[in-house]
C-alpha positions, 0 to 999 in steps of 0.5 A: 484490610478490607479497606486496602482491598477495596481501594484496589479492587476500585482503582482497577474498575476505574482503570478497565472503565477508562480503558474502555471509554478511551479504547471506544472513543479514540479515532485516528487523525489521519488515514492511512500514508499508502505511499510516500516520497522524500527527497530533492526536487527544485528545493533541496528536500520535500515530503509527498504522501497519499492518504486515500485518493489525496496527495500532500505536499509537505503537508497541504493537499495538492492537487485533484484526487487520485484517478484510477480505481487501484491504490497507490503502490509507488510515487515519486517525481516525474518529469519536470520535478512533478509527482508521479504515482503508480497504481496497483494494476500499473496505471502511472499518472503524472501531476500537472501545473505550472508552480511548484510545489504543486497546488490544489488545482493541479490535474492528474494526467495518464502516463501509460501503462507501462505493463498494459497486458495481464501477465499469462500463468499456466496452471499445472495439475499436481500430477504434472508438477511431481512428473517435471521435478521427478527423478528420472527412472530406467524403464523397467517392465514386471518380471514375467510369472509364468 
């Protein structure tokens, strides 16, 4: 019996040990897509996806890293089938280059900005807040005392 508990009592220190070497040593492959396209073009169906600042065309890095300093929040294709990327703070630029797909040498070019101007929020005080959403209430004055 104390022979059966110690083969378990090791296959469960083997297990915890290779869990731990490989929970340490693992690394992901590649980062993390932030953005990504499927769909038509000149070609029947294609890929694009951001990793970082790098977009890939069906897998292969095309063109310059992203410019701008906010993360991808959209990408699609523009005009002339050429991938287009929308950053967080809303700057759209526009992937240059005379083949498609496009290749690694191919330039980012400014779009616009097709929300230039920050978005104005009043702020309310609490007791501004419960007076606007407040049932309306008569007008009433305290009974006089005397």
């Amino acid at each position: 019996m104390a022979r059966k508990f110690f083969y378990v009592c090791a296959g469960l220190m083997m297990l915890a040990v290779s869990f731990h070497l490989g929970a340490s040593f693992a690394r992901a492959q590649a980062g993390i897509v932030s953005a990504g396209y499927l769909g038509p073009a000149r070609y029947p169906v294609f890929t694009l996806a951001v990793v970082g600042r790098q977009m890939y065309v069906e897998g292969r890095p095309a063109g310059l890293p992203i410019p701008g300093a906010g993360e991808v929040r959209w990408m699609g294709v523009g005009f002339g089938d050429r991938p287009a990327v929308m950053l967080e703070n809303g700057d759209c630029y526009l992937l240059t280059g005379e083949t498609f797909p496009p290749q690694p040498g191919d330039v980012w070019v400014s779009a616009g900005n097709p929300i230039p101007f920050a978005t104005e929020a009043s702020r309310e005080s609490w007791g501004q807040l419960k007076s606007h959403y407040a049932p309306s209430r008569p007008n009433w004055k305290p009974a006089d005392t005397k």
